[in-house]
Structure formats: C-alpha cells, structure tokens
N, C-alpha and C positions, 0 to 999 in steps of 0.2 A: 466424546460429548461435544455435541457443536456450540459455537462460541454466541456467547449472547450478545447482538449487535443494537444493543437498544440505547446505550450510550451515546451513541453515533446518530448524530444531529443531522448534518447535511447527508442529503437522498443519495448525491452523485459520490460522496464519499463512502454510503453501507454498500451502493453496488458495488464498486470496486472491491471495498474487504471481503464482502457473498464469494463475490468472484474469485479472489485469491483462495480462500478459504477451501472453495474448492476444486482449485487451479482449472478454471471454465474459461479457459481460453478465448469461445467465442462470446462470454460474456462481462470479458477483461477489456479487450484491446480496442471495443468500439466507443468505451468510455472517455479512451483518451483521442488529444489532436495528432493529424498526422504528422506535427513538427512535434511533439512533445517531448519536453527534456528531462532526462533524467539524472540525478547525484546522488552517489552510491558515496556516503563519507565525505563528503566535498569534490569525490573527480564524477566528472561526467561520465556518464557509461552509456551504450549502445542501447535503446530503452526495449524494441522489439527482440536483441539477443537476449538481453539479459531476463527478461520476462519466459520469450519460451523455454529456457534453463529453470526458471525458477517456480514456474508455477507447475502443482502439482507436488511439489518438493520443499516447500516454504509455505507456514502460514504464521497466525500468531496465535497462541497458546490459554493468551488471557488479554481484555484490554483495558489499562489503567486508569487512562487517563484520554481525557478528547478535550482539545484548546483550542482558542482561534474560530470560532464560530462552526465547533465542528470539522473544522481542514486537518487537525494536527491531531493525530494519534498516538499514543504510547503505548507500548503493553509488552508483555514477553509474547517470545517469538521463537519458531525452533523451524531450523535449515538441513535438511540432512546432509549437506554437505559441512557447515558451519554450528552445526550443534545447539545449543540450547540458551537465548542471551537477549537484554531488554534492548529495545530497538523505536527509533519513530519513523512513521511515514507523515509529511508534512505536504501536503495537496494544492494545489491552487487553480482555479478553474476559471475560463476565457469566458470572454462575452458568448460567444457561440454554445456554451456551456458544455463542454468538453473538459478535460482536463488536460492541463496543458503544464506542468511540471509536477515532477512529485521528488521529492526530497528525502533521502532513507539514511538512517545510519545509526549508533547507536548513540544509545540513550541511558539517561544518570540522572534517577528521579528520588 
C-alpha cells in the first residue's frame, strides 16, 4: 500500500520521501547540495554511500507526525537490514533551495 504523503507540507520535503519510497535514485540525489551533510544518530555519515546502500532497502512504513514547518518528519520505518523501528528525518534546505542537511535517527513520540 503506498504511503500517503499528504501530510507533508513542504514540496522539497514530499519529493525527497516519493523518492525514498521508492528508492529512485535519480530522483533522490538531485534534491540535495553537493556539500550536503548527513547524521545518522548524531555521527556524520558519508551521505552519497549511505543513500546508495539505503535506498531501495529503506522506506517508512507510516508517517506520524510533520513539524517544523514541514522539515521534520516522524513515522515508522522499516530497513531490511535494521528491521522494523520509529525514526525522524529532520531536513533543512539552502537558499539555492536544495537540501543541504538531513538529520535521521530514532525517534520516541
């Protein structure tokens, strides 16, 4: 059943989720800046490895919650490496209107 993204306020934030959702690579990675930073839990992680690992393999399952003017998402989420667990992506996007950090880890709502 695909995920109803209607919650999801900001434009540059439902494409990025479309895209995860269904790990569309070429419609993931031009979302973001080519400096874009990534935190996985609070460490920085390598944002182009760790995307081409995860997408395709990672979505989220339901979304609960959207804060923050639409940047901040919550929802369950299921990793086939990491199993089935509530999680947020937390977004923030540049003048150039890119996205230019995204923030993940889990979540306790």
């Amino acid at each position: 059943m695909p995920l109803d993204l209607t919650k999801l306020s900001n434009a540059k934030v439902k494409a990025a989720i479309a895209a995860l959702q269904k790990g569309d690579e070429k419609a993931w990675f031009p979302l973001f800046s080519a400096d874009v930073k990534l935190y996985d839990d609070g460490n920085q992680m390598q944002f182009n490895n760790f995307f081409k690992k995860a997408l395709g393999h990672e979505r989220f399952t339901s979304i609960d919650k959207v804060e923050n003017n639409g940047l901040d998402v919550y929802g369950n989420f299921h990793s086939d490496q990491w199993g089935d667990f509530t999680t947020f992506f937390k977004f923030q996007i540049g003048k150039e209107g890119k996205i230019i950090r995204l923030d993940i880890g889990p979540a306790s709502y």
